[in-house]
PQR file of N, CA, C, O and H, with PARSE charges and radii, in Angstrom:
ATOM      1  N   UNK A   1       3.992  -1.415  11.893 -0.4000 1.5000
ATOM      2  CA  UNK A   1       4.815  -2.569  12.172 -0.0000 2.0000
ATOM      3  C   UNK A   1       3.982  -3.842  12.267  0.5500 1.7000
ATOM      4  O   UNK A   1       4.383  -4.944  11.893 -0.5500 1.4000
ATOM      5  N   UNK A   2       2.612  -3.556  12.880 -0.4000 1.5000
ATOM      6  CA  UNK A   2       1.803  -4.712  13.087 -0.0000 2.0000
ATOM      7  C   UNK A   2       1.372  -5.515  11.699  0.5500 1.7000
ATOM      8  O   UNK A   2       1.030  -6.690  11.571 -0.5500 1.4000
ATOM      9  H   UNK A   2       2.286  -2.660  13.184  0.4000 1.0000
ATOM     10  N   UNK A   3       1.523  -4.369  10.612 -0.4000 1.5000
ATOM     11  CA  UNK A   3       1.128  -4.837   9.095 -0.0000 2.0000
ATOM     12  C   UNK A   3       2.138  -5.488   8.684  0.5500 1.7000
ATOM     13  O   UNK A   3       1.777  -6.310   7.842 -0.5500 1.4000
ATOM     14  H   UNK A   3       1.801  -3.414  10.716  0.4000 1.0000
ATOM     15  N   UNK A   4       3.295  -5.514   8.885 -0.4000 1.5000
ATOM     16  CA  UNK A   4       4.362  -5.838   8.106 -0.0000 2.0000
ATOM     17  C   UNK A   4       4.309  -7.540   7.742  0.5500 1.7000
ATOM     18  O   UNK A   4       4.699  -8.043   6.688 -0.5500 1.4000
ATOM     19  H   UNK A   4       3.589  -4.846   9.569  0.4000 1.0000
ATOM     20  N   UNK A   5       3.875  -8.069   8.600 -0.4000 1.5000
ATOM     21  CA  UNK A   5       4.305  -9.368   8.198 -0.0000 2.0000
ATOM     22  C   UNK A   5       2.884  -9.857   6.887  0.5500 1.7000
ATOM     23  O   UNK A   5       2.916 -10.464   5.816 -0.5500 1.4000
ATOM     24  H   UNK A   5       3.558  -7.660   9.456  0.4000 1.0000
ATOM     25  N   UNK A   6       1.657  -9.139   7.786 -0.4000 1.5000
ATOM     26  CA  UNK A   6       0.883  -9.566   6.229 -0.0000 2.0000
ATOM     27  C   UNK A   6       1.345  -8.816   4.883  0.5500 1.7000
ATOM     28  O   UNK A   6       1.193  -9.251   3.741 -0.5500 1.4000
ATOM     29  H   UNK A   6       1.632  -8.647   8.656  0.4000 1.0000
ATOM     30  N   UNK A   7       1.883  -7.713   5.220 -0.4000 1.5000
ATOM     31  CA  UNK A   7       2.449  -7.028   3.628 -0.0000 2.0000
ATOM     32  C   UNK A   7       3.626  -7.959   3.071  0.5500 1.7000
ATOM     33  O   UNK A   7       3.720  -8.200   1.867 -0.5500 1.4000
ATOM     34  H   UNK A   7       2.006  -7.360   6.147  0.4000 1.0000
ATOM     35  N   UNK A   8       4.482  -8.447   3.985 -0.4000 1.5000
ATOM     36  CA  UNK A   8       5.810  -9.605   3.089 -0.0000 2.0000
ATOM     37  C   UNK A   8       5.215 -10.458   2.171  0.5500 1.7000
ATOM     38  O   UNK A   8       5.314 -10.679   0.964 -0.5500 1.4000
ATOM     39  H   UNK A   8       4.406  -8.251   4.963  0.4000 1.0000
ATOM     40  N   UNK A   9       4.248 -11.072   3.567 -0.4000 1.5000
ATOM     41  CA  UNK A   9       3.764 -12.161   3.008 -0.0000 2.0000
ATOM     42  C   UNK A   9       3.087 -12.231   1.469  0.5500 1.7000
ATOM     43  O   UNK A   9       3.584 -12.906   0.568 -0.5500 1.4000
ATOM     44  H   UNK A   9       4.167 -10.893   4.547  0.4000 1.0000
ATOM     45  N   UNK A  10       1.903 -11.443   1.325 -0.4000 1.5000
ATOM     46  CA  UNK A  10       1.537 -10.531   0.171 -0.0000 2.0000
ATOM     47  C   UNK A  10       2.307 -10.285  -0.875  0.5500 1.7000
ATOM     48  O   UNK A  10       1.789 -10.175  -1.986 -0.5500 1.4000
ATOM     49  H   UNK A  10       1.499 -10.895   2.058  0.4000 1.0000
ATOM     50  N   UNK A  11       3.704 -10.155  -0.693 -0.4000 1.5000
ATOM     51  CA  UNK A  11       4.854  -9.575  -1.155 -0.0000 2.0000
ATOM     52  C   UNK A  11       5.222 -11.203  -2.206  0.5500 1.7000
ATOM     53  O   UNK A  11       5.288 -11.600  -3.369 -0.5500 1.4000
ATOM     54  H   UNK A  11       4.125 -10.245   0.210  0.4000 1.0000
ATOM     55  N   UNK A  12       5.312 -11.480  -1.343 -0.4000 1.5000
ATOM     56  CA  UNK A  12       5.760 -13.421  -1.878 -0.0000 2.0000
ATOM     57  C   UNK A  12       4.649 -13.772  -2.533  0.5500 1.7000
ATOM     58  O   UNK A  12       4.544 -13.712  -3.758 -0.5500 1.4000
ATOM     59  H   UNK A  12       5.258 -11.157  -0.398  0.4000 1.0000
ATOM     60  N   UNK A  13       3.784 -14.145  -1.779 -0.4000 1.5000
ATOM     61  CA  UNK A  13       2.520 -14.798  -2.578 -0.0000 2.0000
ATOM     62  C   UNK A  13       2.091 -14.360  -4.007  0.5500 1.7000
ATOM     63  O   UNK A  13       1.768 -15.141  -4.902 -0.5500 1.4000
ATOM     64  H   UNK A  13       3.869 -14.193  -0.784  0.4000 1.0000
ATOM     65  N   UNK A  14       2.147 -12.444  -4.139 -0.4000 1.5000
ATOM     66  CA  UNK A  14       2.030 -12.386  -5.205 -0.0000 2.0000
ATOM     67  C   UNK A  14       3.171 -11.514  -6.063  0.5500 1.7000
ATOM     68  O   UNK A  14       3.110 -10.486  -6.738 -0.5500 1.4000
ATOM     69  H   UNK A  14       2.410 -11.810  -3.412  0.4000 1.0000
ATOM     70  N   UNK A  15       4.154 -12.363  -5.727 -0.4000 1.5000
ATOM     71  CA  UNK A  15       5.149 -11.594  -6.923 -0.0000 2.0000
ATOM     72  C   UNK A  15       4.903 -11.989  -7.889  0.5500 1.7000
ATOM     73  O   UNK A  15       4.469 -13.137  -7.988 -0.5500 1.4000
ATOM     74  H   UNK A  15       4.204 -13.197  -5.178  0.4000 1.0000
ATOM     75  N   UNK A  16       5.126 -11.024  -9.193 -0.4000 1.5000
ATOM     76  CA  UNK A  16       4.964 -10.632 -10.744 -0.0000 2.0000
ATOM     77  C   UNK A  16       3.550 -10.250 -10.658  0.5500 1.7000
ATOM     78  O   UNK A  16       3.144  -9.859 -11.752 -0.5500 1.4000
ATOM     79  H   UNK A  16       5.478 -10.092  -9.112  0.4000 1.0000
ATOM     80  N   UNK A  17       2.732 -10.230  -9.809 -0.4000 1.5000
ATOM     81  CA  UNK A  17       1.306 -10.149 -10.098 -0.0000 2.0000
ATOM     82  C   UNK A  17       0.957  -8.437  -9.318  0.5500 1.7000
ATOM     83  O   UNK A  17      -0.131  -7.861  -9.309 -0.5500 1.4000
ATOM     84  H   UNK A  17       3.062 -10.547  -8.920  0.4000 1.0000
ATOM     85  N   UNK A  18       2.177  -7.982  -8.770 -0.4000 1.5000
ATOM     86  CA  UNK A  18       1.480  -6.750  -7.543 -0.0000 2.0000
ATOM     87  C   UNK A  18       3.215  -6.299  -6.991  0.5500 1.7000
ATOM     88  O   UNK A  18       4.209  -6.968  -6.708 -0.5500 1.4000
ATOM     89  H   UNK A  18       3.061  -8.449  -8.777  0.4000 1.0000
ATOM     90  N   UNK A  19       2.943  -4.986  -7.030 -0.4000 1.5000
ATOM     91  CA  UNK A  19       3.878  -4.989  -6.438 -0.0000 2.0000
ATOM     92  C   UNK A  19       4.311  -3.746  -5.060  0.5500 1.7000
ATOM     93  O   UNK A  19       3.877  -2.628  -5.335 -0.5500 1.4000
ATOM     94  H   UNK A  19       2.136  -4.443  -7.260  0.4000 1.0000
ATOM     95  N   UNK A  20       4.777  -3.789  -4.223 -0.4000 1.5000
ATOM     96  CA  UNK A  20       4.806  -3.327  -2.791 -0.0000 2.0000
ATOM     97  C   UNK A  20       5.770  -2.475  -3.101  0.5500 1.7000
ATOM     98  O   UNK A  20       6.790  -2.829  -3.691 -0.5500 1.4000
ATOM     99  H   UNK A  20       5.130  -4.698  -3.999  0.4000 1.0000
ATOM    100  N   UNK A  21       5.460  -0.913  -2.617 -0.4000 1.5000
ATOM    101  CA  UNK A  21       6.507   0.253  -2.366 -0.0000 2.0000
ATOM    102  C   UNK A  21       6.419   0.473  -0.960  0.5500 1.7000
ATOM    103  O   UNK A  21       5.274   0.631  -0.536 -0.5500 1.4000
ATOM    104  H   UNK A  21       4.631  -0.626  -2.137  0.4000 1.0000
ATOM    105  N   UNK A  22       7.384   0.521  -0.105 -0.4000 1.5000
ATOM    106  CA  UNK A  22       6.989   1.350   1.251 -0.0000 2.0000
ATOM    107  C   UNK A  22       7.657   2.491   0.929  0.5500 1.7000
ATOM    108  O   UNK A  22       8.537   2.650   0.083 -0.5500 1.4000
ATOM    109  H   UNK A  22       8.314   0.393  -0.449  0.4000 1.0000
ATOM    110  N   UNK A  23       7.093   3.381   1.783 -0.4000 1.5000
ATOM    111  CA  UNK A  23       7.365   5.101   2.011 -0.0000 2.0000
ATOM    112  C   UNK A  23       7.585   4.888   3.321  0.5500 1.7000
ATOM    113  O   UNK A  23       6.918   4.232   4.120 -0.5500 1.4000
ATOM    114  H   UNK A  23       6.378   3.252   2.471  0.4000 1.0000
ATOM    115  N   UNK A  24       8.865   5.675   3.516 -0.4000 1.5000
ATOM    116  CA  UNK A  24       9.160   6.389   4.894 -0.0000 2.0000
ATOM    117  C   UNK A  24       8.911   7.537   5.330  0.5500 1.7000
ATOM    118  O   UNK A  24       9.917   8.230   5.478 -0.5500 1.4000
ATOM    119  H   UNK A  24       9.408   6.208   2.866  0.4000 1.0000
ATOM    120  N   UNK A  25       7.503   8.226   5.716 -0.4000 1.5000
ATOM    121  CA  UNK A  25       7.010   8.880   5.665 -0.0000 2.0000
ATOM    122  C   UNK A  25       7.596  10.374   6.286  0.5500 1.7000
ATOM    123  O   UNK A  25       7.095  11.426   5.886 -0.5500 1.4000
ATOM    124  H   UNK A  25       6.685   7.663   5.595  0.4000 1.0000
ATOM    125  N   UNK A  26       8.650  10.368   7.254 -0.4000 1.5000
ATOM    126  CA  UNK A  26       9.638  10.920   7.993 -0.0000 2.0000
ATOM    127  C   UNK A  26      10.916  11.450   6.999  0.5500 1.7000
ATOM    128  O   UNK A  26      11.808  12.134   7.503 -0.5500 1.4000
ATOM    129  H   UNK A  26       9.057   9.514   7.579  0.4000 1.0000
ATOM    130  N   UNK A  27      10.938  11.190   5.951 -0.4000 1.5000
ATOM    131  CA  UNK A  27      11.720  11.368   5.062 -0.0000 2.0000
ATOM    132  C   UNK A  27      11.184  12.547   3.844  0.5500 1.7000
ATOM    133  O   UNK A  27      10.078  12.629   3.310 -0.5500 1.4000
ATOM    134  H   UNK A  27      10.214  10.635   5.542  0.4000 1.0000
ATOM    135  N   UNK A  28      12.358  13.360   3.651 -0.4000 1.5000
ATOM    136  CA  UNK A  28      11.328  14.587   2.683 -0.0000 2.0000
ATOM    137  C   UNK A  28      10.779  13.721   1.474  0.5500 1.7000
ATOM    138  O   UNK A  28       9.550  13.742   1.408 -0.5500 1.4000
ATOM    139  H   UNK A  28      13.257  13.293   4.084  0.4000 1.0000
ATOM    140  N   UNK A  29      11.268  13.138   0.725 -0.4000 1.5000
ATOM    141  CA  UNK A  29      10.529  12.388  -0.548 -0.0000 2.0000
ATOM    142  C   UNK A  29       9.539  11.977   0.104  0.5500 1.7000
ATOM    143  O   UNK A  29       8.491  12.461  -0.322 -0.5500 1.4000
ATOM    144  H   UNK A  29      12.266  13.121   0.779  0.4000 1.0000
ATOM    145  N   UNK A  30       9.349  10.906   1.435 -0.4000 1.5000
ATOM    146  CA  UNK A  30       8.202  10.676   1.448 -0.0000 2.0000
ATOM    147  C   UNK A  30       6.911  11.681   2.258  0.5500 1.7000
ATOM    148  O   UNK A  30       5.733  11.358   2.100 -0.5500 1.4000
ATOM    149  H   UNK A  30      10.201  10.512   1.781  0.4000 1.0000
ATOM    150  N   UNK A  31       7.244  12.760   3.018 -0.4000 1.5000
ATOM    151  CA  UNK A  31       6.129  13.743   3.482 -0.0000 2.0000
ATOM    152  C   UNK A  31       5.843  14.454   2.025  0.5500 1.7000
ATOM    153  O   UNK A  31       4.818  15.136   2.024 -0.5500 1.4000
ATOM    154  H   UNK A  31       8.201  13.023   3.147  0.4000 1.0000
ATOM    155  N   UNK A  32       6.441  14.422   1.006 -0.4000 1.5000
ATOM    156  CA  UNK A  32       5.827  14.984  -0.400 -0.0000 2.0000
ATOM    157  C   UNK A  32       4.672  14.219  -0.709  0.5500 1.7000
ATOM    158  O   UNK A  32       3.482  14.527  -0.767 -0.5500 1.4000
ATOM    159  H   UNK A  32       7.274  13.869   1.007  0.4000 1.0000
ATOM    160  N   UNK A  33       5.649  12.511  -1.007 -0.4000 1.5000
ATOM    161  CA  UNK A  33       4.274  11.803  -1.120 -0.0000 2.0000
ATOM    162  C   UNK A  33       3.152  11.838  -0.341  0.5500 1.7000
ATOM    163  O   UNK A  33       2.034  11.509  -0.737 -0.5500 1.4000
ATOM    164  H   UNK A  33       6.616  12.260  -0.960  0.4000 1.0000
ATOM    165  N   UNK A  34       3.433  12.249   0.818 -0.4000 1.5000
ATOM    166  CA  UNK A  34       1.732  11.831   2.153 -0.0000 2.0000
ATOM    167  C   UNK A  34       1.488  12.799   1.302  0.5500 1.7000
ATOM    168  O   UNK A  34       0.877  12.264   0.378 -0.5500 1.4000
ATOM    169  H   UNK A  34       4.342  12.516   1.140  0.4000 1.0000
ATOM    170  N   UNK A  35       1.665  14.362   0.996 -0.4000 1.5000
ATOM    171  CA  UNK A  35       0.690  15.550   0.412 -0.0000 2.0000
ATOM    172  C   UNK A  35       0.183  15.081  -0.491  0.5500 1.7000
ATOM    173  O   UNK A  35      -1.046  15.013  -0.473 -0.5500 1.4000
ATOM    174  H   UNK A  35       2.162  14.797   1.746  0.4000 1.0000
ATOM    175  N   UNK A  36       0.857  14.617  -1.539 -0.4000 1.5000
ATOM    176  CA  UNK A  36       0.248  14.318  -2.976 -0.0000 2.0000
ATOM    177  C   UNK A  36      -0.933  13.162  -2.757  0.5500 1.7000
ATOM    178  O   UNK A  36      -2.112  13.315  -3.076 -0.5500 1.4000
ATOM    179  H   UNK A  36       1.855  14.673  -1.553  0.4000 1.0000
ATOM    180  N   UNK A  37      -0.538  12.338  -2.331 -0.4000 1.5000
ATOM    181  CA  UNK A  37      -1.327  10.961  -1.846 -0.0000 2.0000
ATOM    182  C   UNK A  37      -2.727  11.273  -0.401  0.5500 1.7000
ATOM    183  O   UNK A  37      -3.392  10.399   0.155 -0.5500 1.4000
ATOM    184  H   UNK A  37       0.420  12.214  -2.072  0.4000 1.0000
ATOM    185  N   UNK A  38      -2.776  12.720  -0.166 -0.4000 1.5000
ATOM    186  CA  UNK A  38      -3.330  13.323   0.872 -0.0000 2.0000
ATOM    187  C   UNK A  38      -3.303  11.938   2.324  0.5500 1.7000
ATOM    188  O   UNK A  38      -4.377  11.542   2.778 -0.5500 1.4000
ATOM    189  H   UNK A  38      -2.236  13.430  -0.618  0.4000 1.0000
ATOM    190  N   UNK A  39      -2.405  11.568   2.680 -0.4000 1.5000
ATOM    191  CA  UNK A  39      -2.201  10.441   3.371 -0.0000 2.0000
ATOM    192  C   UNK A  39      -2.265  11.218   4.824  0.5500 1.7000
ATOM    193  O   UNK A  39      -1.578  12.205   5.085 -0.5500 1.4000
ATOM    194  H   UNK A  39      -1.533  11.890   2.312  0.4000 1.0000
ATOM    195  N   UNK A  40      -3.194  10.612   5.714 -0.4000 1.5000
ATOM    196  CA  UNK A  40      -3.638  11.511   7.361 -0.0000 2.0000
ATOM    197  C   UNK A  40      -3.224  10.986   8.842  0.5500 1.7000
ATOM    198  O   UNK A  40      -3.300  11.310  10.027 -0.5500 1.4000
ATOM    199  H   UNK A  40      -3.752   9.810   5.502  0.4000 1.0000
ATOM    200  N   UNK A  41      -2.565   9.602   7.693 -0.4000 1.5000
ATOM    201  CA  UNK A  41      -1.982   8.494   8.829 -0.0000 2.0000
ATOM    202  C   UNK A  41      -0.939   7.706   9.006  0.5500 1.7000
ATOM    203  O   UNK A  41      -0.096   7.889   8.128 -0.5500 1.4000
ATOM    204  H   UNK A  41      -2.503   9.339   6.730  0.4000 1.0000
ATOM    205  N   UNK A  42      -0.621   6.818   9.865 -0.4000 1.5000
ATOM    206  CA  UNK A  42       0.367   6.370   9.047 -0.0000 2.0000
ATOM    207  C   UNK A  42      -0.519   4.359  10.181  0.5500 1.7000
ATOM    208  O   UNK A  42      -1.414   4.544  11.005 -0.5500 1.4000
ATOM    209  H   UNK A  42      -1.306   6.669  10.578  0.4000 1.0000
ATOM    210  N   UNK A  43      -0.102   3.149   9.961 -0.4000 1.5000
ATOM    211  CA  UNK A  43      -0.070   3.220   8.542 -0.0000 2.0000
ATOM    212  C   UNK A  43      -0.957   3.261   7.317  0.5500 1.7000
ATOM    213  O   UNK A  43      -1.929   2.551   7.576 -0.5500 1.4000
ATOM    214  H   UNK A  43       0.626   2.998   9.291  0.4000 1.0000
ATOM    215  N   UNK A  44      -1.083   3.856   5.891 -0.4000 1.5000
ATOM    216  CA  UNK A  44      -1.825   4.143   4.841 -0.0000 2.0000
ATOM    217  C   UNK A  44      -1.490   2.960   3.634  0.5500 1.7000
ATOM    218  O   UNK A  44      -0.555   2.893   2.835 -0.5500 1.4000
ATOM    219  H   UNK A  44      -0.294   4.432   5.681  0.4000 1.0000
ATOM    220  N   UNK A  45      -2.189   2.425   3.769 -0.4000 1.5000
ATOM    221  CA  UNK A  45      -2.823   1.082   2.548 -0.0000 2.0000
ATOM    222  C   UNK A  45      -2.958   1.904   0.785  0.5500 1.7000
ATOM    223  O   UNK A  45      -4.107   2.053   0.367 -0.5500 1.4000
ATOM    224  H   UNK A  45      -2.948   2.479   4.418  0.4000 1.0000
ATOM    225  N   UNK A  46      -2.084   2.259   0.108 -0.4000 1.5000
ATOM    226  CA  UNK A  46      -3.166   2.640  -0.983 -0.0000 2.0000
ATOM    227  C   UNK A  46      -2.890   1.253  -2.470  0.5500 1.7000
ATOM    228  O   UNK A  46      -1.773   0.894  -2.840 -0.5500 1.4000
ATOM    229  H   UNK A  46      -1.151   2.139   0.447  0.4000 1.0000
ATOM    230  N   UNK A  47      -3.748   0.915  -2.846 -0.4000 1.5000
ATOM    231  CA  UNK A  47      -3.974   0.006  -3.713 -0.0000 2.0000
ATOM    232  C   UNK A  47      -4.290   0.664  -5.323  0.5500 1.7000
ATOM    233  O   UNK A  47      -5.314   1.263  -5.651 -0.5500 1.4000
ATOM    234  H   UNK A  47      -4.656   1.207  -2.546  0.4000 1.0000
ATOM    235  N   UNK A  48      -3.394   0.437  -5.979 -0.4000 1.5000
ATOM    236  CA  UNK A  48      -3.371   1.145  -7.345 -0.0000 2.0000
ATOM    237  C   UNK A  48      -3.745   0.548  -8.845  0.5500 1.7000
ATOM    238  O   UNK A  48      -2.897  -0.293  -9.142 -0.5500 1.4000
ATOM    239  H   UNK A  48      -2.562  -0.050  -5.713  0.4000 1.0000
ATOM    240  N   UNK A  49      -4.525   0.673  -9.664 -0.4000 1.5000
ATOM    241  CA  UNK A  49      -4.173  -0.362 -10.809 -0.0000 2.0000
ATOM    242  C   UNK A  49      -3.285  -0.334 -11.605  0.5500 1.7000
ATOM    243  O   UNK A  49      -2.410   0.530 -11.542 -0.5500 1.4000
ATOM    244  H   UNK A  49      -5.214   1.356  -9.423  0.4000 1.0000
ATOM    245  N   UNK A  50      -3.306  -1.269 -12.531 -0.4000 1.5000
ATOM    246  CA  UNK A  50      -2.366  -0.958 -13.669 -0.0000 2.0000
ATOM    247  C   UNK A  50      -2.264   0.127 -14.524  0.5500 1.7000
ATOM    248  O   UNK A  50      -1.436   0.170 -15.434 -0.5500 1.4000
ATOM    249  H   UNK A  50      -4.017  -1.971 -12.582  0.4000 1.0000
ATOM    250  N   UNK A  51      -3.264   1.229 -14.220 -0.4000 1.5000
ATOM    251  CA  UNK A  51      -3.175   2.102 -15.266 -0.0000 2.0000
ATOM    252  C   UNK A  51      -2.396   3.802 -13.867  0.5500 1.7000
ATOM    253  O   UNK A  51      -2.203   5.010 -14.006 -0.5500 1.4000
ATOM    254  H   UNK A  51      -3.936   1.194 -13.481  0.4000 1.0000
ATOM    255  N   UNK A  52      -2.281   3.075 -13.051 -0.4000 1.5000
ATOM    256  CA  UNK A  52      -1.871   4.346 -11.702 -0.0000 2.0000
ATOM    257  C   UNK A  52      -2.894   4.603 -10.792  0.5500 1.7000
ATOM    258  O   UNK A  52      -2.745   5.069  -9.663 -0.5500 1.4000
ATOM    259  H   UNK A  52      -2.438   2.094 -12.938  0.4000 1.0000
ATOM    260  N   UNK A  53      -4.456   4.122 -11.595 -0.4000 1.5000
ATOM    261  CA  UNK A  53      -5.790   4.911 -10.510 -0.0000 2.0000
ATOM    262  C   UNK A  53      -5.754   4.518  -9.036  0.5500 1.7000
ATOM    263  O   UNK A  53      -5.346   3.387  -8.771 -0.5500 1.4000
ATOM    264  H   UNK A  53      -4.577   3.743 -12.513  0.4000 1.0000
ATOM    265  N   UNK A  54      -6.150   5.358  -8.011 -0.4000 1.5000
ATOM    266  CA  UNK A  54      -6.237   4.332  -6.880 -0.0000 2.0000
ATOM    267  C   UNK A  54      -7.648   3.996  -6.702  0.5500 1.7000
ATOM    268  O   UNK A  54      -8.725   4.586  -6.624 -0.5500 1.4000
ATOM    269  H   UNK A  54      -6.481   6.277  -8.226  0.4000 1.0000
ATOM    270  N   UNK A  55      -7.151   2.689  -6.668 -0.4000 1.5000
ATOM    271  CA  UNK A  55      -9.101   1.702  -6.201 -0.0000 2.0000
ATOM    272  C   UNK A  55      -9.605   2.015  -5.117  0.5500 1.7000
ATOM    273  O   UNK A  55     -10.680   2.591  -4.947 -0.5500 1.4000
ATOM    274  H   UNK A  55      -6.275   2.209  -6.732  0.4000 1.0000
ATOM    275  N   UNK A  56      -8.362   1.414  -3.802 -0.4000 1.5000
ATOM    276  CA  UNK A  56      -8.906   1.728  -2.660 -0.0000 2.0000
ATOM    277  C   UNK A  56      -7.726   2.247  -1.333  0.5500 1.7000
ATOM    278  O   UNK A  56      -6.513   2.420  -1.454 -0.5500 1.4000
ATOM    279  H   UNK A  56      -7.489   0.947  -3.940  0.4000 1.0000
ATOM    280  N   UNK A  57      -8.291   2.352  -0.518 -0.4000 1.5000
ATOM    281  CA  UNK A  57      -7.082   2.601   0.610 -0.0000 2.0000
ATOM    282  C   UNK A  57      -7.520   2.495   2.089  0.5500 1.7000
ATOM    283  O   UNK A  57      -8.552   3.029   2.495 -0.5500 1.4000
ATOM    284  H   UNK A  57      -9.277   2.212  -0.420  0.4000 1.0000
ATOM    285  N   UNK A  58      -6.826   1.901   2.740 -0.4000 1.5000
ATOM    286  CA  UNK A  58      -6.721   1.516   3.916 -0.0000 2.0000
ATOM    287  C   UNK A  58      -5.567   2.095   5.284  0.5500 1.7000
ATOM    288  O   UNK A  58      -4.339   2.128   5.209 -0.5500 1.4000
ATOM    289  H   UNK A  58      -5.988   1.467   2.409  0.4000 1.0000
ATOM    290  N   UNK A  59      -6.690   2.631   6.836 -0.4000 1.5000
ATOM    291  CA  UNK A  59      -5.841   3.311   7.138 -0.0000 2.0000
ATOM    292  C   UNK A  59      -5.396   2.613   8.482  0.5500 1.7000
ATOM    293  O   UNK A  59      -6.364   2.711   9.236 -0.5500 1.4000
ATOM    294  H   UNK A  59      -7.688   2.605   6.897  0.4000 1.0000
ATOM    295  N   UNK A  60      -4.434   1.995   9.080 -0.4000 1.5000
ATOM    296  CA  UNK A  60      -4.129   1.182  10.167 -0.0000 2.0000
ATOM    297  C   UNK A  60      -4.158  -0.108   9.937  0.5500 1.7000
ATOM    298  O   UNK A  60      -3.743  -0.673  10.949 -0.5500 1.4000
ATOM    299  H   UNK A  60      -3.648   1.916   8.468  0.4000 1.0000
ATOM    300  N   UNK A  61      -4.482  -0.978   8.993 -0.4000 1.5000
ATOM    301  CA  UNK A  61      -4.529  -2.199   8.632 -0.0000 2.0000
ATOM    302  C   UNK A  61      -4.934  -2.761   7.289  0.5500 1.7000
ATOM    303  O   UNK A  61      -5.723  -2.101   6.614 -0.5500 1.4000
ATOM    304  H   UNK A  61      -4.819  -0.520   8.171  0.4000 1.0000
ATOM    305  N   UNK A  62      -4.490  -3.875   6.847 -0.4000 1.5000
ATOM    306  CA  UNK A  62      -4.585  -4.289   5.508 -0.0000 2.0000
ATOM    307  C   UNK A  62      -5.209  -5.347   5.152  0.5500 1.7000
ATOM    308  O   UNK A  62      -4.551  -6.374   5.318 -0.5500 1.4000
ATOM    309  H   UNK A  62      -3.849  -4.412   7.396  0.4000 1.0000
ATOM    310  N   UNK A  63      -6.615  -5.530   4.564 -0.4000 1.5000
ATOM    311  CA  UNK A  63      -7.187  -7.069   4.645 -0.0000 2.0000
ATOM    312  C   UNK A  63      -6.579  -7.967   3.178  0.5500 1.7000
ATOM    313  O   UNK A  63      -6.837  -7.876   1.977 -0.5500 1.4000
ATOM    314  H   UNK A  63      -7.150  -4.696   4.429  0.4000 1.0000
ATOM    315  N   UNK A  64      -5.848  -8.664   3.827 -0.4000 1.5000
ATOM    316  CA  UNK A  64      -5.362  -9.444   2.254 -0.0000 2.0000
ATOM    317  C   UNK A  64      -6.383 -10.023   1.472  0.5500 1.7000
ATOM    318  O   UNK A  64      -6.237 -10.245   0.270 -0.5500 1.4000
ATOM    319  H   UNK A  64      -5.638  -8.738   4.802  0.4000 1.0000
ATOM    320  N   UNK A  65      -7.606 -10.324   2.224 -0.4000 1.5000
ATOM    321  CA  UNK A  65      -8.433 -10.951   1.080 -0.0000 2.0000
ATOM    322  C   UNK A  65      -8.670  -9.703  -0.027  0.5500 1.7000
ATOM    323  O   UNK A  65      -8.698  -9.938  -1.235 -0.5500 1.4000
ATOM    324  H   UNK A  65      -7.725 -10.144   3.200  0.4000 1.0000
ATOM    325  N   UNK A  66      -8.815  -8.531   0.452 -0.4000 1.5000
ATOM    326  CA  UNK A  66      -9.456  -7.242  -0.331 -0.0000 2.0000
ATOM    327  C   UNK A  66      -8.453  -7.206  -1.515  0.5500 1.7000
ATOM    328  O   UNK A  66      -8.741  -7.006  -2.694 -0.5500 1.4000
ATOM    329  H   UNK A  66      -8.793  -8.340   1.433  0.4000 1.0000
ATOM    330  N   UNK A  67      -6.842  -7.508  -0.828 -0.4000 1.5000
ATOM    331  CA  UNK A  67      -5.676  -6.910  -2.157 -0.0000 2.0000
ATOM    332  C   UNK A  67      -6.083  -8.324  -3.386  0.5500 1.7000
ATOM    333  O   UNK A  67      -6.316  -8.177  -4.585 -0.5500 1.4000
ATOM    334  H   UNK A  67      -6.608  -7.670   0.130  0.4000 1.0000
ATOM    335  N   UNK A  68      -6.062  -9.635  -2.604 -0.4000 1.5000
ATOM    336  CA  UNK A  68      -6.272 -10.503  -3.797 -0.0000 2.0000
ATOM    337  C   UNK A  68      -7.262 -10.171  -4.741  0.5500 1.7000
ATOM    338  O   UNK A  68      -6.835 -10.089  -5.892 -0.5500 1.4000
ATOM    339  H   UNK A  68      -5.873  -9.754  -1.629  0.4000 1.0000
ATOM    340  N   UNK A  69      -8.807  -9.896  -4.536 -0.4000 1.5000
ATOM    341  CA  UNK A  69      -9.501  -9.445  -4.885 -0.0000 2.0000
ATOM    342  C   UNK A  69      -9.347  -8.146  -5.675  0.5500 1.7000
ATOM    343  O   UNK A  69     -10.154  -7.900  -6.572 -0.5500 1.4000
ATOM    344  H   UNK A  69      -9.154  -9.962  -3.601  0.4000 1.0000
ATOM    345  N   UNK A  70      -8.544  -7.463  -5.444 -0.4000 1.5000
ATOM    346  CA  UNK A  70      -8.201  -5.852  -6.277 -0.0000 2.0000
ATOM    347  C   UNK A  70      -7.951  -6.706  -7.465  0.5500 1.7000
ATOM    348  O   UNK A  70      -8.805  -6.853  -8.339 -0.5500 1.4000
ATOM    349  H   UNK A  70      -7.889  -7.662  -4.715  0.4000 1.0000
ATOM    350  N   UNK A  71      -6.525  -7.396  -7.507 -0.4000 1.5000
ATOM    351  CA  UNK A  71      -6.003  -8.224  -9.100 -0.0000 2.0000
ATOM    352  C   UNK A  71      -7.084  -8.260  -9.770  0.5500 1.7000
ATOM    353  O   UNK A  71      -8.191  -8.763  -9.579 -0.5500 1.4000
ATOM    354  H   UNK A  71      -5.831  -7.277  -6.797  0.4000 1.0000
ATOM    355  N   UNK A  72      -6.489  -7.499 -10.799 -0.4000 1.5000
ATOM    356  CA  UNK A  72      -7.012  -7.926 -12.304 -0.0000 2.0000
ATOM    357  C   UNK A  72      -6.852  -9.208 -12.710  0.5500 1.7000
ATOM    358  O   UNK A  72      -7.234  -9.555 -13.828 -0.5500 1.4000
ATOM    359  H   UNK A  72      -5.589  -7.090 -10.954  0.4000 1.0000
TER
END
């Protein structure tokens, strides 16, 4: 919850450029995803490229300078 407002924000700043899925991790679709995504926490940062790879991931907090920096 403490992330949320830097993830909106993120959300705005870079629309068409990135784009934000949340998972409800409490939900069967999303405890599939924590397995697949081996996710140990909640909350879990994962940062993806354009081709699906994940770059990086973050567990309890999100540094926006790092996501600007991910962009290609």
């Amino acid at each position: 919850m403490a992330a949320e407002p830097i993830v909106n924000g993120l959300e705005t700043e870079l629309a068409g450029e990135l784009e934000i899925l949340q998972v409800d991790v409490y939900t069967p679709s999303g405890r599939e995803l924590s397995k697949i995504y081996n996710n140990i926490g909640t909350p879990t940062f994962i940062f993806f490229d354009p081709n699906g790879d994940e770059v990086w991931r973050s567990f309890g907090s999100i540094d926006p300078d790092k996501v600007r920096e991910s962009l290609p």
